[in-house]
N, C-alpha and C positions, 0 to 999 in steps of 0.2 A: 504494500500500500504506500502509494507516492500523500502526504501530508506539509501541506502549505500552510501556515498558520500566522497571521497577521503579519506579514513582510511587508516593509518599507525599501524602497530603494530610488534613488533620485542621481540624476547626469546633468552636473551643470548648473544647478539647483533647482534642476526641474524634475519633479517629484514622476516617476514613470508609474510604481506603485506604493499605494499606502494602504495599509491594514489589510492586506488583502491574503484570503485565505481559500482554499480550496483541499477537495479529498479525490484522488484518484483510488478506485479499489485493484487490488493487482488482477493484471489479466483483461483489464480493459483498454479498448482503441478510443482514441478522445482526439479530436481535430480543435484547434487550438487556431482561433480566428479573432479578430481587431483589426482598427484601422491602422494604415500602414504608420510606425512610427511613435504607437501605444507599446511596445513594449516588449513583443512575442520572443525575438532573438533573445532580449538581454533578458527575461525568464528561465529560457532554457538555460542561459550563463549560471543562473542563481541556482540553477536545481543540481549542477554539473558542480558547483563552487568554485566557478571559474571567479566569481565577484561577493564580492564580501555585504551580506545584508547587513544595512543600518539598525534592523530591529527585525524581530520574528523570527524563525526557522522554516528550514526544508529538513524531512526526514522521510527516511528508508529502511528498509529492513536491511539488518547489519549484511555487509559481502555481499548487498546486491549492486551488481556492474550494470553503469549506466553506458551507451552508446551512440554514436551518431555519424554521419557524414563527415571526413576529415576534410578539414578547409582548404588543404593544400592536393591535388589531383596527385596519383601517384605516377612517377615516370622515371619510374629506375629498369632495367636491363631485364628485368624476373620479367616470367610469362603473366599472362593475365590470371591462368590460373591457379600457380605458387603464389601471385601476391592474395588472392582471396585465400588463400587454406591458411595464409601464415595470420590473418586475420585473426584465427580461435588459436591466441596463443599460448593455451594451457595443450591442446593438444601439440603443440609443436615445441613446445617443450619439454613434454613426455616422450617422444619420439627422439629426441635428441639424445635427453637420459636415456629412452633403451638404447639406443646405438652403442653407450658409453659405459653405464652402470658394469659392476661387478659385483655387487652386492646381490646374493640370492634374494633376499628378503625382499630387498627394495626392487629388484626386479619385478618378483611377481605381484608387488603392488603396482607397480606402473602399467604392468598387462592388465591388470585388472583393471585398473583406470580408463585406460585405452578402451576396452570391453564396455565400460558402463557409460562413457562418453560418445562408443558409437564413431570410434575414431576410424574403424576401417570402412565406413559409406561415406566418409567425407568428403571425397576427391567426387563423389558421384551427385552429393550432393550441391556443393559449389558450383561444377559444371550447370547441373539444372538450373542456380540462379543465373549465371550469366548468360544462357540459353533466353531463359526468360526476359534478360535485357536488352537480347540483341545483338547477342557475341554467338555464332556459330563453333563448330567444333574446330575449324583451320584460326578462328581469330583468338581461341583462347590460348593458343598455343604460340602467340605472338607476345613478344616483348610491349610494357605499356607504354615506352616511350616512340611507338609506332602510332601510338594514336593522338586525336587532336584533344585540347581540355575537356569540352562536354564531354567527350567517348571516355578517359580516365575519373571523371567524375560518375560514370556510370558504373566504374570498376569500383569505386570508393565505396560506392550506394551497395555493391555487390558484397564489398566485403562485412561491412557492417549488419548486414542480414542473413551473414554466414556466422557469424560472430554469434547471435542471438541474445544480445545483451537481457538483461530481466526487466531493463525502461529503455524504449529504444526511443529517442529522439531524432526526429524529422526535419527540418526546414524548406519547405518546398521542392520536396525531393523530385517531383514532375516537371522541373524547370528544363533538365536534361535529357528527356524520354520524348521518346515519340508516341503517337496515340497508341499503338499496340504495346510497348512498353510501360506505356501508363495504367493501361486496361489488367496486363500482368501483375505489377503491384499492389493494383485493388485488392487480387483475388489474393497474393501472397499473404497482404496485411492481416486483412480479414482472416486467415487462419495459423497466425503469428501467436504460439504459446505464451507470449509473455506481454506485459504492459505494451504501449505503445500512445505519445503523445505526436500529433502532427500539425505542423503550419504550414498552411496550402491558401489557397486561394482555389483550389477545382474543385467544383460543386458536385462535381461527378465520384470523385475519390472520397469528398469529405458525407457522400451521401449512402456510398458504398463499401466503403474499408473499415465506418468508426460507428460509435453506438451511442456518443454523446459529444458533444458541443461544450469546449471551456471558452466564455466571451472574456475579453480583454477588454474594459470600457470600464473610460472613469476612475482611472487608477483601481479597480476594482477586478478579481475574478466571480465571474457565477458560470456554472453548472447546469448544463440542459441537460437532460435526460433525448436520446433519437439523433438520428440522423440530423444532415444542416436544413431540408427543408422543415423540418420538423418544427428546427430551432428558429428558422425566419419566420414563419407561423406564428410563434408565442411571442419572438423580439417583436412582431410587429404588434400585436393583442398587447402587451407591455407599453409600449412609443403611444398607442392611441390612448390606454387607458390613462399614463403621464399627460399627456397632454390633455385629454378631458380634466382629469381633478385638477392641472393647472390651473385654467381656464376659471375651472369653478372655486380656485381659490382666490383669481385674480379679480374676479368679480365680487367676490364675498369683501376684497379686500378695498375695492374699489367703493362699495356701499360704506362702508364703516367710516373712509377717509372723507366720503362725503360729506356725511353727518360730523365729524370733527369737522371739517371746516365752515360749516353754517352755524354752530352751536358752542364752539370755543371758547367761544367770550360773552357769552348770553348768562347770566348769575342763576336763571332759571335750567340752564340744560346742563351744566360747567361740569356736573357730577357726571353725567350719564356720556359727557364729552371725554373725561377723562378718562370712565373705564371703557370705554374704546380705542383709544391713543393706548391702552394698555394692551387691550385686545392683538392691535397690529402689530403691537411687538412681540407677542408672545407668539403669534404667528409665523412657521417655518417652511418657508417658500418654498414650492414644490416646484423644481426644473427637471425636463425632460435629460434623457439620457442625449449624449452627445451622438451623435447623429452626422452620418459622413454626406455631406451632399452630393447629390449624383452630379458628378463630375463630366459631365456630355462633351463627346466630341463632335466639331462640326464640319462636317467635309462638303467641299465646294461640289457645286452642280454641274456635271458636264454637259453638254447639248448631248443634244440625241442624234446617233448614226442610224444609216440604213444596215440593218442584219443580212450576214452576217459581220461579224467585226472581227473578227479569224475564221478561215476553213484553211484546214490541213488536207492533204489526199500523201497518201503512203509514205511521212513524213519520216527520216531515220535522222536521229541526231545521236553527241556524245564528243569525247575529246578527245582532239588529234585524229587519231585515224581509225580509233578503238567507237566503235557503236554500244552506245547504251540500252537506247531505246528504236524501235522500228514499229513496222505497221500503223501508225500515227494516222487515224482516219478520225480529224475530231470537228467538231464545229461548235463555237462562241458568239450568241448575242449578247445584248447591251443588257440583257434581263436575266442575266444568268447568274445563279449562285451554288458554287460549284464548288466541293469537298473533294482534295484527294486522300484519298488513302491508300496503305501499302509499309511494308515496312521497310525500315532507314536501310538507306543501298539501292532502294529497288528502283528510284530515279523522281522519284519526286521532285527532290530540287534541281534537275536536270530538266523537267519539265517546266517547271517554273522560269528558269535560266532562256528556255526555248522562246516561251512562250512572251517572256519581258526583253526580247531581242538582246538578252545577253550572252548567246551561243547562238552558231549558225546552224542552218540544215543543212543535213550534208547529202541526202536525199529526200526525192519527191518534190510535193508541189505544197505553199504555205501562202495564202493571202491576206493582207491585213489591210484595215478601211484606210485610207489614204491619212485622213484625220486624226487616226487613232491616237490616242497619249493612252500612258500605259503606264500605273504606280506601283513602284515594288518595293515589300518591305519583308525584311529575314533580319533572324534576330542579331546577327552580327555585324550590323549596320549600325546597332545602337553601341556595339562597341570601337564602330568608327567615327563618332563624334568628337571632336576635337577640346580635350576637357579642360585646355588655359581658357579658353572661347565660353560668352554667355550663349543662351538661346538667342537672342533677340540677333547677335554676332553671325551666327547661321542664318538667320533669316536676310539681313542685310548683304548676306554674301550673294544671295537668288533672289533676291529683290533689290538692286541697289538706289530706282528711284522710288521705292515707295514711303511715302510718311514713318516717322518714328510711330506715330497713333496707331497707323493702320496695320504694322507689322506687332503692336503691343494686341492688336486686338485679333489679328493671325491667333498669336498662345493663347491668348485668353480660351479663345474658342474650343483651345486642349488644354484647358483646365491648365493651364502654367501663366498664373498673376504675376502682377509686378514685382512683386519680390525674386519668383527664380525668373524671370524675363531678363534681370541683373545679376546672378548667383553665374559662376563660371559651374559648369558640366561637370566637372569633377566633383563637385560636391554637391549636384543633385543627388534624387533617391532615382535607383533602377527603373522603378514608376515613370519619374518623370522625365528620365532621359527616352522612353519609351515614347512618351509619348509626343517628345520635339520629334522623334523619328519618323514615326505616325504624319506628324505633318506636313514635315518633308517629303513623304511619299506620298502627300496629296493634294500637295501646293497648287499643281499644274489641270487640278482638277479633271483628274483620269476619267477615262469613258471605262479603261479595265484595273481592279485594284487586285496586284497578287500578293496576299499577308501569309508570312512562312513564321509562324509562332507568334500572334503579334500578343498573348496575355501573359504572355513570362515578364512578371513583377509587375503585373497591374493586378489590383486589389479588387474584391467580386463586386463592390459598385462599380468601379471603373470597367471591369468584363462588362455589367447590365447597362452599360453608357454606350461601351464600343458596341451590343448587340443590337440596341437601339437604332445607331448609326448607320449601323451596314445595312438594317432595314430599309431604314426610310433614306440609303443614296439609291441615284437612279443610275449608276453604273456598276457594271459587270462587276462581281467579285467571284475569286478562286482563294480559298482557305487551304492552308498546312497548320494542321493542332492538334493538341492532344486531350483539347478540352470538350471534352464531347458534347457538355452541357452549349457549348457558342455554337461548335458544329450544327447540334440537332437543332437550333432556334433559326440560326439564317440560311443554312445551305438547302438546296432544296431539289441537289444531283448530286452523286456520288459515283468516280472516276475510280477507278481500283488501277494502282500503277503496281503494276506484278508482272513476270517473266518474259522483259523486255519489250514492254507493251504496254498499253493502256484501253480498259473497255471500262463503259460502264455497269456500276456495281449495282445487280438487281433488286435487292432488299435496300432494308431501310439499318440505321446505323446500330439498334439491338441486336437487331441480325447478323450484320458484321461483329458486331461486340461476342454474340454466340458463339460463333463462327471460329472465333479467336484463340477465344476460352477451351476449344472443346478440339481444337485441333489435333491433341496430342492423345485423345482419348478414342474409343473405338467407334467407325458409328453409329448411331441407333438404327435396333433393325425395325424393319416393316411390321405395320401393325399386323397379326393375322388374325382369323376367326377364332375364338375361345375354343381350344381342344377338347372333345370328351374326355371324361375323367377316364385317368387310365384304371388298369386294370387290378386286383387284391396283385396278383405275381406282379407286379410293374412295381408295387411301393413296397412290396419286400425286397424285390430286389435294390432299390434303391435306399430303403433304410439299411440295410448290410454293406452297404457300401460308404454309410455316412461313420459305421461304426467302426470298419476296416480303413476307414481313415481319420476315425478319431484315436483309433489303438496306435496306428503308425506312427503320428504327433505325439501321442504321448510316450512311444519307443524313444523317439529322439529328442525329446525332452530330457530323458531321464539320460543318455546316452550325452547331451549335451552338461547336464549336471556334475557328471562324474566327469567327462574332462575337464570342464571348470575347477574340476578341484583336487584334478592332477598339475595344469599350469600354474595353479597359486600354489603347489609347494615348491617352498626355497631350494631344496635338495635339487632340484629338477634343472634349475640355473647353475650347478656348482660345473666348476671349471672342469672340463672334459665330457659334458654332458649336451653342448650348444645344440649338435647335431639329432639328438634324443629328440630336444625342447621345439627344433623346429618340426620335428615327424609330429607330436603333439598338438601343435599349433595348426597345423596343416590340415589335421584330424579333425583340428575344431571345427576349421573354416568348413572343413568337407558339411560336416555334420549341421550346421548354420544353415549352408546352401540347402540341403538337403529337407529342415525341419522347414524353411522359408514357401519351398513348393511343396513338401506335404498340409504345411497349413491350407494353401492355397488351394489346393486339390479337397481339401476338407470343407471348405469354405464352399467349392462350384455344387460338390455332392449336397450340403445343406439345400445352397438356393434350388435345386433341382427339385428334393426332396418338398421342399416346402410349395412351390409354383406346381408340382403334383397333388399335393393334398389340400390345393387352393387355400 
């Protein structure tokens, strides 16, 4: 059990939290949400004791290991998948001591260990995470200093959920991930043995991976019970019900100040003046909760083209001489709002590149409307902003005769006032430099807008501002995201970019979500007619076989028992014996393998027996 208990902490002398208290029970998923700036990072600092509280306590259950994403991407020489396994570093240093030990005793405690930590499926299991991130079996075998920051940041994410800390701490772990990778995590989270607190901003993870809502508001923690829709639900029932008793307090308080000032100095009212003048002091003014204003973006109006505004006919592009993508038969109007999907590799932002004239075709035939303007935005644009330079600096560079006013009222329109208009870029928030980028790619008021991640470090009013946006522009948009919740609201076509191709994706985005999930599983078979019950001989025969293979499990059970407790004696490690220990050991493994598919076989005769006797 994670316990928060009236903690104070302040940066600057600005008070982040006061008295704030909250209870995590162990074993629960909790999404950890506020406005950007309230506090979320330097919480996780206080719970970790990175930062030292002014007042209050964090407490844990003693030896329990906390976990997270390391800040620094790894990119040393080791393969992807040594650096995930050396992650649980009690196993890898149990392995080290067996390599080394001499000690009988402590030998067979370390096997032992090894044994009860599950240390020989490890290699099988790591793999599976990185698999699930997006690492095939030839890239786990690569060195991490082959890959770019996001892809080692992916490796970081992997090792810490190999690790399995007992509170595993989050920070927007989806900032790195592509939609399939995001969708993976959901479903790892959600059956994560141990605590887990998370800060996201995806409505989709925080509605699918967690079972409760801790809000960050007002130097304050409170505790929802459900998912985040759950939790918008009540935040919003809470904001109306504040703001009603205001209302009705401001009036109440408005009456009373009346009557004081008609009656103050009257010798006949002077008493019934005063205990009201007391009345209003005793009165403790009811303010709503602080409340993030929806932060609207507003993107310029194109004219309207004649359709189409691209056709492709057997389009092949890719670089140099190397083909990515082929058979490219696509067509774009101005009313088009269009999801790709696919996962990272498979050419997405190769399409994107194609399709914003930033790669040529190297085959077939591509027409684009003579008119066309074309806005592109990926997220590594916003770390090409120049951060000695303000915003207002960027805008002056692409606009150089326009008003100071009119380029102040450019940011305004993305939510960046006069203050960061003048703040140099380095020292905006991720948010904001996002969102000068955003405008940038829509200064020229595109007839086609391509956004490749554009809600990494925009906060979920800023997500419902941009969703707003994309609605009501009148030009063409094409989305890359992992946020399924933006996806499913504006897009309204689904492009599947898979084995060097691109068609359109039949289903709608559950379905691909299904799809995803289930790929690795077998698959369902066809309904058929309900069988007549079988026969008295059919479920003797099949309960004798549930028993011949509950004797067999329980053979090697017992068969696995007693070598267990031939490797734990020290005798067995004594010098001249190594070669005995490995026959032993060998035995075991046999014997493991063995009881693993007897179980399994015990398990298929069960369901049979039971789908027999309905």
């Amino acid at each position: 059990m994670l316990r928060i208990d009236d903690i104070t902490y302040s940066v600057g002398g600005r008070p982040l939290l006061e008295a704030a208290s909250a209870v995590i029970p162990t074993g629960h998923k909790v999404g950890l949400v506020g406005r950007n700036g309230t506090g979320k990072t330097t919480l996780f600092r206080l719970i970790r004791g990175e930062l030292a509280l002014e007042s209050g306590s964090v407490t844990l259950p003693s030896r329990a290991r906390i976990g997270g994403v390391a800040q620094e991407a790894p990119s040393s020489d080791v393969s992807l998948l040594d650096t995930v396994l050396a992650a649980d570093t009690e196993r890898a240093a149990l392995l080290a001591e067996a390599a080394t030990a001499t000690d009988p005793a402590r030998i067979a405690e370390v096997q032992t260990r090894l044994a009860d930590i599950d240390a020989w499926s490890a290699e099988a299991r790591a793999a599976s995470i990185l698999k699930g991130l997006g690492f095939d079996d030839a890239a786990q075998a690569r060195p991490c200093s082959d890959f770019s920051g996001g892809w080692r940041m992916r490796v970081a994410l992997a090792a810490v959920l190999f690790s399995q800390p007992d509170l595993l701490l989050l920070d927007e772990p989806t900032n790195y991930l592509d939609l399939e990778g995001a969708l993976w995590l959901e479903s790892y989270l959600a059956r994560y043995p141990h605590t887990v607190i998370i800060v996201s901003h995806d409505r989709g993870l925080l509605n699918r991976a967690v079972g409760a809502i801790l809000h960050l508001e007002d130097r304050k923690l409170t505790l929802y019970q459900g998912p985040y829709d759950q939790f918008a639900r009540a935040r919003a029932e809470k904001l109306a019900l504040a703001e009603a008793m205001a209302k009705k307090q401001e009036a109440r308080r408005a009456h009373l100040q009346s009557y004081v000032d008609r009656f103050r100095y009257k010798a006949d009212k002077a008493k019934q003046a005063q205990s009201r003048i007391k009345a209003l002091a005793r009165m403790q003014p009811i303010t709503t909760p602080q409340e993030a204003a929806l932060r609207a973006f507003s993107f310029p109006e194109p004219e309207e083209l004649s359709p189409p505004i691209i056709h492709m006919e057997g389009g092949v592009t890719g670089y140099g001489d190397t083909p990515v993508l082929a058979r490219l038969n696509l067509r774009i109007d101005q009313d088009d709002r269009i999801a790709l999907l696919g996962r990272n590799g498979q050419g997405k932002s190769t399409l994107s590149k194609l399709l914003s004239d930033r790669l040529p075709l190297m085959a077939g035939k591509l027409v684009r409307s003579r008119k066309l303007r074309i806005g592109y935005f990926a997220q590594h644009q916003v770390d090409e902003l120049h951060v000695d330079e303000t915003p207002i600096d960027h805008l002056r560079r692409l606009r150089p005769d326009e008003a100071p006013a009119r380029l102040r009222a450019r940011l305004g329109g993305f939510g960046l006032g006069a203050a960061q208009a003048e703040t140099v870029v380095g020292s905006l928030s991720g948010g904001q430099k996002a969102r000068l980028s955003l405008l940038i790619a829509t200064i020229d008021a595109p007839h086609l807008l391509i956004l490749d991640e554009p809600t990494n470090h925009l906060d979920i009013e800023s997500r419902e501002a941009l969703v707003e946006a994309l609605t009501a522009y009148s030009g063409a948009v094409i989305l890359v995201s992992h946020d399924m919740h933006l996806l499913s609201l504006v897009a309204d076509r689904l492009w599947l970019v898979d084995g060097g191709t691109v068609r359109p994706f039949d289903g709608d985005l559950e379905a691909y979500r299904a799809q995803l999930l289930s790929r690795d599983k077998p698959a369902p078979k066809r309904e058929t007619p309900k069988p007549r019950r079988p026969s008295r001989d059919t479920l003797l025969l099949l309960r004798g076989e549930v028993r011949k293979s509950e004797a067999r499990v329980e053979k090697l059970n017992d068969m696995r028992d007693r070598l267990a407790e031939k490797l734990a004696d020290p005798a067995l490690y004594e010098d001249g014996r190594q070669a005995e220990a490995e026959v032993w050991q060998r035995k075991y493994a046999e014997v493991m393998e063995g009881l693993d598919r007897a179980e399994t076989l015990w398990m298929r005769a069960l369901e049979k027996l039971e789908a027999a006797e309905g």
